[in-house]
N, C-alpha and C positions, 0 to 999 in steps of 0.2 A: 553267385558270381565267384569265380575261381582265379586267379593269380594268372596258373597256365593247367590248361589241359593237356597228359598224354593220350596221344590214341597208341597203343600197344606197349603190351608189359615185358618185350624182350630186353636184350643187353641196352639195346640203345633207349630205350623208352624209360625201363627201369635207374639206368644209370643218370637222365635227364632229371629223375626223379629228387634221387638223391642231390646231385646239386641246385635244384631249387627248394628243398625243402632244410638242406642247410645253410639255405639262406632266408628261411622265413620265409617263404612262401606259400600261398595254401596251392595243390596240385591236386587234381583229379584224375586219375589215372583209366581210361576206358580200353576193356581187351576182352575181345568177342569168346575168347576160349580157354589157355589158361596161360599161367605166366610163365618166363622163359625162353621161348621162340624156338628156332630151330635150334639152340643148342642145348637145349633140354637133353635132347637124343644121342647127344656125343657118347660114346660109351667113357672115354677119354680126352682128357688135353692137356696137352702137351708141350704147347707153343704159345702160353699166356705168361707174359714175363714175371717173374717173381714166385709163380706158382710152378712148382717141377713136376705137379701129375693130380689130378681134378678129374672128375663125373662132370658132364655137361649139367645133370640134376643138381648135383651138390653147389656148384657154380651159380646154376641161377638161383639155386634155394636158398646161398647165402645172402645174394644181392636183393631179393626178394624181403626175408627177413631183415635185412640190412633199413631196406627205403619204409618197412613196415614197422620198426620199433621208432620209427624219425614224425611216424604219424600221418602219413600218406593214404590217402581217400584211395580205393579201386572198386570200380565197379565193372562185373562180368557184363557186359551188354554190348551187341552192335552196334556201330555206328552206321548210320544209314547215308547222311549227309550234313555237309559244314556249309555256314555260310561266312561269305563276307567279315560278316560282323562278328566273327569267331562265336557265331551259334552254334552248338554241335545236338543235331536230333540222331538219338539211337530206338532200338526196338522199345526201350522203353519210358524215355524219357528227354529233355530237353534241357541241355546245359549253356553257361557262357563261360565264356575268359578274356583276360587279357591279352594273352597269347595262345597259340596252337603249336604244338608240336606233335607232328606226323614221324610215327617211329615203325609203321606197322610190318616192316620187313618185306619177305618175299618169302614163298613157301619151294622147296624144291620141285620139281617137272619130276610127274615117276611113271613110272612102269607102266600103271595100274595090270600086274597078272597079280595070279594067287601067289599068298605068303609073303608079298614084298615086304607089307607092314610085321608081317611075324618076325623075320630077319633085321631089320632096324637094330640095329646097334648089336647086332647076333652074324655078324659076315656081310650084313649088308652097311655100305653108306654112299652117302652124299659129297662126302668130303675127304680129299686123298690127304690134304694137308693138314687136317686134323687128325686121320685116322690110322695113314700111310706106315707110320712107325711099326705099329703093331703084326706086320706083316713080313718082316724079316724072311728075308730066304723061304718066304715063301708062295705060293700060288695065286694069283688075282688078275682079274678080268677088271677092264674099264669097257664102258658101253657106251657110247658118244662116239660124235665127230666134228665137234669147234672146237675151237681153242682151248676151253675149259676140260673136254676130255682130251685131247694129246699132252695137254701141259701136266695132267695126272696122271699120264702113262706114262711121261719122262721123268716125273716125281716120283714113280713108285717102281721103275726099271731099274733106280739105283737100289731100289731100297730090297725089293723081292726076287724069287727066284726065275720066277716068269709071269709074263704080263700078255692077257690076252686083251685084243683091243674090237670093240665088235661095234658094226656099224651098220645103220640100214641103208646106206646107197654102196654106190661103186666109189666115191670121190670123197675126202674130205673137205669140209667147209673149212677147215684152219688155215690158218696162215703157214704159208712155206717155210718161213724160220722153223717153226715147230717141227714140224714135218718131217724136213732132213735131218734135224738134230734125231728124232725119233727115230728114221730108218738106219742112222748107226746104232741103232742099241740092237744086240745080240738076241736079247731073250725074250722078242715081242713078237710076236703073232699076230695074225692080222684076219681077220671075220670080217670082209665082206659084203651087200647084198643080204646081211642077215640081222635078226633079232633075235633077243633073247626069249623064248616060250614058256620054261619055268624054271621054277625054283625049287630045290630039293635039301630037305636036311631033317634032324630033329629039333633036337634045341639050338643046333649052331647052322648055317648055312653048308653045306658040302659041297652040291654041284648044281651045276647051271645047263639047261639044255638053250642047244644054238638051234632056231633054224637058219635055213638061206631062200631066197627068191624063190628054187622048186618046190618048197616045203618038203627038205631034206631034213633032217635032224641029225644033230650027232649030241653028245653031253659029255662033257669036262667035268674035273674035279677040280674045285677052287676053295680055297680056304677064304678069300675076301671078293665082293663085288661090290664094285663105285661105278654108281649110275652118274653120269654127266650128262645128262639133256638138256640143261637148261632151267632156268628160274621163270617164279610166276608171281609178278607182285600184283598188287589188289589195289590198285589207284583210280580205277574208273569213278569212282562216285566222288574222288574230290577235283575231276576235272574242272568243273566252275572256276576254283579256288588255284590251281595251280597249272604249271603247263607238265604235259609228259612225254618220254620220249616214245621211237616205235615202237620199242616193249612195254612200256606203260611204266617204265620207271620215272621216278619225280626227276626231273630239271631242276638244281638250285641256282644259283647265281654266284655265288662263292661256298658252295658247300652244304649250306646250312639253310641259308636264306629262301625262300620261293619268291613268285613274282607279286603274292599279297603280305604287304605288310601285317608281321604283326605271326604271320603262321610261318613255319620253321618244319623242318624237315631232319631226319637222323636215322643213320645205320644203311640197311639192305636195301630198303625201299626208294633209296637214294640214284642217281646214274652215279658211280664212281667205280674205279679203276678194280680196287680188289674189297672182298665182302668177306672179312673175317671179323672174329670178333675183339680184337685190339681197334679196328676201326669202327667198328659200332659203338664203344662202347667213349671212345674219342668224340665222335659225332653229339652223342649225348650230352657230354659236359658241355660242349660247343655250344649246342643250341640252348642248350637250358642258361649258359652265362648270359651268351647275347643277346637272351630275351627278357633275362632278368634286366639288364644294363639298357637295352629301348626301354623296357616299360618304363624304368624311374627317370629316365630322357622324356619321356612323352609325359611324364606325371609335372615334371618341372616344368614343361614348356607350357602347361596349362595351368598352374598357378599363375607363374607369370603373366598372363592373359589376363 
């Protein structure tokens, strides 16, 4: 019997960590793959207050070490399914707790062409607001059409020398604010009816070929590519236990909360407004205080009894 369970070892999971384990708590930490989460992959960051330039590795590697000198349980294993009763069965085993916290994030929407994963933190990324900087006066393509890629193309039009924006229909799904603010910018480009076909470089990403609707081709030289398609979080299997929205992200109640006592929610995996990792890493402490603070609530009202 464990205090609380994390399911995943990212910012948010790991950071949950640490505040219940400096509070004496026994934590189990469960993460199907390795720890970190998406921001492992950062080549850089930039925009974590107090830290003026950080590896997404180094980052999580500290906080990692960090929850692991404090004496925190992890075990590499899937989680299959939670009950009720904060059972947790994984591929290999069967846990309990007092609490649950669900940290498991969300993985980015990709490509899937060749090379996408070679370029990963090599000309490719996920994220303009982490990465955006590093492109100075120079060349870069966003590939989307919601919100999430126009609000990257208006973040990285001030930043580069030009911004190609490349889409597979004729219309974008974003919102019109975004929209007009975008077609005043001077140095955007606009693809399309098209999609990206591949990716070309050595060790750095160089250029991108476009097609369009004929299967035309032509290929650009770009110094960065931010894929904006969209997120895929992994909440189906604790549907029992929680409500989700149409993407499958968790529903809290104030943030942290779910609709079963007792199980707690933190970071990406979350519906909330924006998914960087000053908010995940926020969520964490959240949920790990508030679950520390019922559980010794719920300990007292059964003495009392």
């Amino acid at each position: 019997m464990y205090d609380i369970i994390i399911v995943g070892a990212g910012p948010a999971g790991l950071t949950s960590a640490l505040y219940a384990l400096r509070a004496n708590k026994k934590v189990l930490i469960l993460e199907a793959n390795t720890y970190g989460g998406q921001i492992i992959n950062a080549s850089q960051i930039e925009n974590y207050p107090a830290i003026e330039k950080i590896s997404g590795y180094d980052f999580a590697t500290n906080l990692y070490n960090q929850v692991q000198k404090l004496g925190v349980e992890i075990k590499y294993e899937t989680v299959l399914h939670i009950e009720k009763d904060k059972t947790v069965q994984t591929n290999k085993g069967k846990y309990q707790a007092h609490a649950i916290i669900l940290a498991t994030g969300a993985k980015n929407r990709k490509l899937n062409i060749k090379n996408e994963e070679k370029f990963v933190g090599k000309g490719l990324s996920y994220c303009a607001t982490c990465d955006g900087n590093f492109y100075k006066n120079k060349i870069v393509a966003v590939n989307g059409g919601g919100n999430a890629a126009i609000e990257d193309a208006l973040y990285l039009s001030d930043i580069a020398k030009n911004v190609y924006v490349i889409h597979r229909r004729d219309t974008f799904r974003a919102e019109e604010m975004y929209l007009q603010k975008l077609k005043k910018k001077k140095n955007v480009t606009y693809f399309l009816n098209s999609t990206i076909s591949s990716l070309e470089g050595e060790e750095q990403l160089k250029q991108i070929t476009i097609k369009d609707q004929n299967n035309q081709e032509q290929t650009r030289k770009v110094d960065g590519l931010f894929i904006a398609i969209g997120q895929e979080p992994n909440n189906q299997i604790f549907a029992n236990i929680i409500d989700l929205d149409e993407k499958g992200y968790v529903k809290s109640i104030d943030g942290v909360h779910t609709k079963t006592p007792g199980i707690y929610v933190a970071g990406d995996t979350r519906v909330k407004e924006l998914r960087q990792l000053t908010t995940a890493v926020a969520d964490g402490s959240i949920a790990a205080t508030l679950a520390i603070k019922e559980m010794q609530q719920n300990r007292k009202e059964k003495m009392a009894k």
